[in-house]
Backbone as numpy.savetxt, mean C-alpha at the origin, in Angstrom:
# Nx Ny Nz CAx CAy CAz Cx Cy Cz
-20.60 18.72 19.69 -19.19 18.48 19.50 -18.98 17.16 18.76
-17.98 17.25 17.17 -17.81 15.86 16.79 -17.00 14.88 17.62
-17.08 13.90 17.42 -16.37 12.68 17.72 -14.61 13.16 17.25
-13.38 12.52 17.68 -12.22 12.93 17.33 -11.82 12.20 16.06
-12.65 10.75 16.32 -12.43 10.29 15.27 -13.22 10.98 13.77
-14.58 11.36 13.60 -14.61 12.41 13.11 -13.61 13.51 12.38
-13.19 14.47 13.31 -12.71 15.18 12.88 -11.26 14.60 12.30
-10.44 13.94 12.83 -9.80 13.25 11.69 -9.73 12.68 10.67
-11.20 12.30 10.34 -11.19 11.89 8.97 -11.47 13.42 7.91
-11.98 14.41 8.40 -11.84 15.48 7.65 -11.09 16.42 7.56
-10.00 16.10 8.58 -8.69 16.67 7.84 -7.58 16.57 6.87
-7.83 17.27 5.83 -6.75 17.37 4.54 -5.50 17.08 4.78
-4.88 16.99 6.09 -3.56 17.21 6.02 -2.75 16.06 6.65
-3.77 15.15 7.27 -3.73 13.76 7.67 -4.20 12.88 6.22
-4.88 12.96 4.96 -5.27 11.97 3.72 -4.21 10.81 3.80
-2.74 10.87 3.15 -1.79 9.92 3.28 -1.29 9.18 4.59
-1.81 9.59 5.55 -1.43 8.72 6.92 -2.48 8.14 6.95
-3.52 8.63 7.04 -4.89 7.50 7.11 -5.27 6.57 6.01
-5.08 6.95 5.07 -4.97 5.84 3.96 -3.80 4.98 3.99
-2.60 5.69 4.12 -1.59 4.50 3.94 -1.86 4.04 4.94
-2.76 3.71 6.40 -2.43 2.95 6.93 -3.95 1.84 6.88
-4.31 2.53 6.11 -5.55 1.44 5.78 -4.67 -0.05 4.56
-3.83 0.98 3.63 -3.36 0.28 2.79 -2.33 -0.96 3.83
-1.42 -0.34 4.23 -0.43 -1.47 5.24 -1.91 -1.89 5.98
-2.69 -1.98 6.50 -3.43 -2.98 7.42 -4.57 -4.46 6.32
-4.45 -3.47 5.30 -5.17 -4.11 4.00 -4.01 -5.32 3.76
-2.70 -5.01 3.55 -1.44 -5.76 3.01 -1.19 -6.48 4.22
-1.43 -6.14 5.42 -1.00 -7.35 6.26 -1.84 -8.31 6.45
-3.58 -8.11 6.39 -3.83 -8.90 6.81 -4.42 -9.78 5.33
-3.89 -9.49 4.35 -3.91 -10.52 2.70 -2.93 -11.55 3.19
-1.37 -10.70 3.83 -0.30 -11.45 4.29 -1.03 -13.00 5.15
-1.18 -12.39 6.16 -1.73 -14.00 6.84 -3.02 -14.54 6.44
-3.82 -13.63 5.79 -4.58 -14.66 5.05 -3.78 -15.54 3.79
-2.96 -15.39 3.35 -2.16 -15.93 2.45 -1.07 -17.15 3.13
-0.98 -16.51 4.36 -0.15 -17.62 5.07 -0.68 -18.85 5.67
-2.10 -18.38 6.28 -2.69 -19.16 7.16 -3.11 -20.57 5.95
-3.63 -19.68 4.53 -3.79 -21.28 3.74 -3.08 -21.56 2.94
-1.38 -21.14 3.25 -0.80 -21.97 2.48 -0.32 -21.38 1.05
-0.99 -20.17 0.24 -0.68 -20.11 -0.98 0.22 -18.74 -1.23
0.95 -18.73 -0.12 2.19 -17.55 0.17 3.01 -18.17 -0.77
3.76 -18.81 -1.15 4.39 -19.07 -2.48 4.06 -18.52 -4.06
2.68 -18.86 -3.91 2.16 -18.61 -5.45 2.20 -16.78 -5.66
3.35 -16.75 -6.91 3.37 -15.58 -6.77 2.36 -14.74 -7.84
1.66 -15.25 -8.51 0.47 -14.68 -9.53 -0.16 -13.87 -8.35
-0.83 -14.67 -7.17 -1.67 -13.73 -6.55 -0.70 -12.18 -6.00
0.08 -12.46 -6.06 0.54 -10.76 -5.44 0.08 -9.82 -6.49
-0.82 -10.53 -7.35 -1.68 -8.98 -8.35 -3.34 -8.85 -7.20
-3.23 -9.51 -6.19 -4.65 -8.89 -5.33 -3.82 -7.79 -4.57
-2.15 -7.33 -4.31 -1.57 -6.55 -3.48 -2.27 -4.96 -4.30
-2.16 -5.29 -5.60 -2.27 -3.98 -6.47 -3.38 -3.76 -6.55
-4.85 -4.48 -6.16 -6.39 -4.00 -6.08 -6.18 -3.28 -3.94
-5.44 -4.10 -3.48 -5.59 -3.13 -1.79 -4.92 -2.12 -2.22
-3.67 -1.95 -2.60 -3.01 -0.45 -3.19 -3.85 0.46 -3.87
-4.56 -0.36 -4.96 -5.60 0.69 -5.39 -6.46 1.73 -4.91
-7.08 0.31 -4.26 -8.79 0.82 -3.17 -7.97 1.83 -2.09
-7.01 1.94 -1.47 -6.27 2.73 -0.76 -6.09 3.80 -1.70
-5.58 4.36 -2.56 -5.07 5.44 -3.24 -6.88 5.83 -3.77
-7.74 5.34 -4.14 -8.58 5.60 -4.44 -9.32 6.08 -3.80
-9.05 5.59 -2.57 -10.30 6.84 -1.37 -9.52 7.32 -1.10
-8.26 7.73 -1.15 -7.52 8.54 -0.59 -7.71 9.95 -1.53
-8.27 9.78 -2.52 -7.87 10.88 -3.59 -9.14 11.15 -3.58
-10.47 10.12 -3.28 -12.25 10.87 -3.31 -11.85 11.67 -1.40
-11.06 11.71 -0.57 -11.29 12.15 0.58 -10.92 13.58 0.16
-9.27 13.59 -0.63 -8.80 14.52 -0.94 -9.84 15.78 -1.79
-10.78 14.98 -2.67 -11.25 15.74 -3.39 -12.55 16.62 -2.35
-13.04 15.60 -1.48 -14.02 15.93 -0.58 -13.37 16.76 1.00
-12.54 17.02 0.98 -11.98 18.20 1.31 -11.60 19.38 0.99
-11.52 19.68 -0.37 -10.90 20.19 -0.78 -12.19 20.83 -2.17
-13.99 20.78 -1.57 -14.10 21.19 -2.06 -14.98 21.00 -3.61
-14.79 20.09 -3.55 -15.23 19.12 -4.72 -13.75 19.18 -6.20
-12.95 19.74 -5.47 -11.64 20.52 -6.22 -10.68 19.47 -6.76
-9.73 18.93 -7.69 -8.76 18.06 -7.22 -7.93 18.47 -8.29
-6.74 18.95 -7.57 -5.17 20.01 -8.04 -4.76 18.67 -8.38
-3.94 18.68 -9.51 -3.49 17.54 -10.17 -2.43 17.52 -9.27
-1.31 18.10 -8.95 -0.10 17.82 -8.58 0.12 17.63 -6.95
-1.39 18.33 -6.19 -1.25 17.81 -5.38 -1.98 16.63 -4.49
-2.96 16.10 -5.73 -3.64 14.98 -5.71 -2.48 14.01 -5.73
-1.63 14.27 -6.56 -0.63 13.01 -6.96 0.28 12.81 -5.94
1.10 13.80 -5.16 1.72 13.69 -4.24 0.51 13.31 -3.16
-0.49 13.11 -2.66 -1.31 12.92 -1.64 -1.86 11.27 -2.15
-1.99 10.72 -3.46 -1.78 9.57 -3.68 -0.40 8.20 -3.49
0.64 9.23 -4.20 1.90 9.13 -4.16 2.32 8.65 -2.57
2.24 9.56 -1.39 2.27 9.98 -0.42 1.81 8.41 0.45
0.05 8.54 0.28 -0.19 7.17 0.81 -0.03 6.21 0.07
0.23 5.95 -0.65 1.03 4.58 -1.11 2.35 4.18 -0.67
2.91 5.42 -0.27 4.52 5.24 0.37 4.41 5.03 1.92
3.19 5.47 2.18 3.25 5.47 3.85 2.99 3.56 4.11
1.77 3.71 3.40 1.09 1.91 3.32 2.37 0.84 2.91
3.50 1.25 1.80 4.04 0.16 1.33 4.70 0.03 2.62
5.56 1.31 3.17 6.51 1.21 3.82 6.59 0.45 5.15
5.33 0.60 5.55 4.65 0.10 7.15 4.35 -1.41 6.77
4.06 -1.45 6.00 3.88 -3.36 5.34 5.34 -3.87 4.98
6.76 -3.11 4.79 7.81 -3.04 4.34 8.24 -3.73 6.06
8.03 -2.94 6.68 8.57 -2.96 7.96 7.73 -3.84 8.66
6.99 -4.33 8.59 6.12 -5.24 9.28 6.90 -6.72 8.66
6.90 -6.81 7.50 7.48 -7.82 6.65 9.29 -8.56 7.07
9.95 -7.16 7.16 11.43 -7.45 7.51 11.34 -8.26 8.68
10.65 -7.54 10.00 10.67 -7.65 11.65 9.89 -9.53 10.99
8.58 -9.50 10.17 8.48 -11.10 10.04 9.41 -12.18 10.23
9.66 -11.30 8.46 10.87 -12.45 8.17 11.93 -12.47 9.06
12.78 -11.77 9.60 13.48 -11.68 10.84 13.48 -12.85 12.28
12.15 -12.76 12.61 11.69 -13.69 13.79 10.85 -15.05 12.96
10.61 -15.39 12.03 10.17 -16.43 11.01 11.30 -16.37 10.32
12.20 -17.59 10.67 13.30 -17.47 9.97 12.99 -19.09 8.61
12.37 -19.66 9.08 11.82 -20.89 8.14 11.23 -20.59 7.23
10.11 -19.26 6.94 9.68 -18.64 5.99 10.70 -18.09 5.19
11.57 -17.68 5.50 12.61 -16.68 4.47 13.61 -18.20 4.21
13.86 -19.25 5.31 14.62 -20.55 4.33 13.66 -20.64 3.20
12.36 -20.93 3.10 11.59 -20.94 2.06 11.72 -20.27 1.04
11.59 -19.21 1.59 11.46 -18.53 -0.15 13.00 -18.04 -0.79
14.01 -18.69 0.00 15.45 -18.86 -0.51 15.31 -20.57 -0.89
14.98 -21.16 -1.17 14.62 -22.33 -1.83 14.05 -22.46 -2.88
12.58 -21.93 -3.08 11.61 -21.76 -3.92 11.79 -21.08 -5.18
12.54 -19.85 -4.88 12.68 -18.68 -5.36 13.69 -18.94 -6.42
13.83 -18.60 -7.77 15.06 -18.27 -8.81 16.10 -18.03 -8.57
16.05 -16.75 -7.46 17.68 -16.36 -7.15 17.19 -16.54 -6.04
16.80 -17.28 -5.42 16.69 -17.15 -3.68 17.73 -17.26 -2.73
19.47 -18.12 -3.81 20.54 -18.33 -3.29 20.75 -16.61 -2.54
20.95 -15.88 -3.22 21.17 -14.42 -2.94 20.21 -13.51 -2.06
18.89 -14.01 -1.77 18.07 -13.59 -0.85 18.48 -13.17 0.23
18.19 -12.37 1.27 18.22 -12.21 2.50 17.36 -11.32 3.13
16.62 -11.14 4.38 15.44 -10.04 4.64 15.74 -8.54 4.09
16.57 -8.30 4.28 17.18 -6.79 3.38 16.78 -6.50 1.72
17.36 -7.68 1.42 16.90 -7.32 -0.04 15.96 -8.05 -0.71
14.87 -9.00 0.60 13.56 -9.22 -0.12 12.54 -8.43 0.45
13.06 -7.68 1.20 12.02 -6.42 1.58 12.10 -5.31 0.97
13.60 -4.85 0.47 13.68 -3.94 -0.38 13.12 -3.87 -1.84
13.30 -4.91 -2.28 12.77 -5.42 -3.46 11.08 -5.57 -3.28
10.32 -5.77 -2.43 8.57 -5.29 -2.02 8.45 -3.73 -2.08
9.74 -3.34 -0.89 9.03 -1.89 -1.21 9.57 -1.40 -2.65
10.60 -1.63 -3.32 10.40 -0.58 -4.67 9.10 -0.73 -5.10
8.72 -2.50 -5.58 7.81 -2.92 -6.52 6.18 -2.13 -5.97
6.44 -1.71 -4.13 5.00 -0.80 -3.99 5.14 -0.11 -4.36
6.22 1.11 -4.31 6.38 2.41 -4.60 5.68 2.59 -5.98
6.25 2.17 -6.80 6.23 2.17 -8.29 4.63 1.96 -8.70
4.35 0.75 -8.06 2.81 0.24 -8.16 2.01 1.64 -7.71
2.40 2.18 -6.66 1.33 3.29 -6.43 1.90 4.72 -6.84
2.90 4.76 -7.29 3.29 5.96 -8.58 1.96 5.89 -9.66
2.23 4.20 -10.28 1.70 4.25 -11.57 -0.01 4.47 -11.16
-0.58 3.49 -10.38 -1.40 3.98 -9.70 -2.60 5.52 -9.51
-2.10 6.00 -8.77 -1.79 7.20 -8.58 -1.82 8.52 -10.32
-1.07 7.90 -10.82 -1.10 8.72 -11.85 -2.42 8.24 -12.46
-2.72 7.16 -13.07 -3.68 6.73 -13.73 -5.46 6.74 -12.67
-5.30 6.94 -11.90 -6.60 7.39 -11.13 -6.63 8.66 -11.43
-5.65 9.39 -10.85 -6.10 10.97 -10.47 -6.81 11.43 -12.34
-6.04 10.70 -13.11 -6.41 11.37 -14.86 -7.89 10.72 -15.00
-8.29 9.37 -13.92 -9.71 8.90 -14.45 -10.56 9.83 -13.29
-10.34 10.53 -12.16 -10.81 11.17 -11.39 -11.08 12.49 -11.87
-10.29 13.33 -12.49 -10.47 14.56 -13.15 -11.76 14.55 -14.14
-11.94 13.36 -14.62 -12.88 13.58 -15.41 -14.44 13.20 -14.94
-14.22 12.88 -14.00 -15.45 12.76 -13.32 -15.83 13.84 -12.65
-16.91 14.28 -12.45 -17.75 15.04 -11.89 -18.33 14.61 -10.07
-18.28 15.27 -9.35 -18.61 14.85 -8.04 -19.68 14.78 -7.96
């Protein structure tokens, strides 16, 4: 008899919950590594958010394919990429608000720091993370699954 954990990783129909939550656990803990030294301001590094988004959508789509077969359906590779990238942003979305929420000196910060930070508030600097994931693992997502097709298993 397998392990449960096992058999959850080879089910097709769990791919986007188990990845997106690799992706949100990937994004939170960049978060306090980013906090703990300090370089949560610098906003260049939020291009390491788009290599954890990646590596997330990327095994998410070799699991997909390894379920499925050695097979990978374009449209429903993309929604199963698509999928965990929305699960991951969203759970890092919501982890982020409840932050900033109870860290209220962090969000004075980055209403200081920030260009328009006058207009900031946890609502719409969380909303404004999750579009910029969504999108990131749209584009993502599209541009793997077309370098995945052409590979051979």
């Amino acid at each position: 008899m397998k392990p449960v954990a096992a058999k959850i990783f080879h089910n097709a129909r769990r791919i986007p919950e188990i990845y997106g939550t690799f992706i949100a656990g990937g994004l939170i803990l960049y978060f306090f590594i980013a906090y703990l030294f300090g370089f949560l301001h610098v906003l260049e590094l939020r291009l390491l958010n788009l290599f954890i988004m990646a590596a997330g959508i990327y095994y998410s789509l070799k699991q997909y394919r390894r379920t499925h077969h050695g097979e990978l359906n374009y449209f429903r590779a993309l929604a199963t990429g698509v999928a965990s990238s929305f699960i991951g942003t969203s759970t890092f979305v919501l982890f982020l608000f409840l932050y900033l929420k109870i860290d209220t000196q962090l969000m004075q910060t980055i209403i200081e720091k920030e260009p328009m930070g006058m207009y900031l508030n946890p609502y719409i600097a969380t909303f404004a993370v999750w579009v910029e994931g969504i999108f990131s693992g749209f584009g993502l997502t599209f541009i793997m699954i077309n370098y995945l097709t052409d590979q051979k298993e």
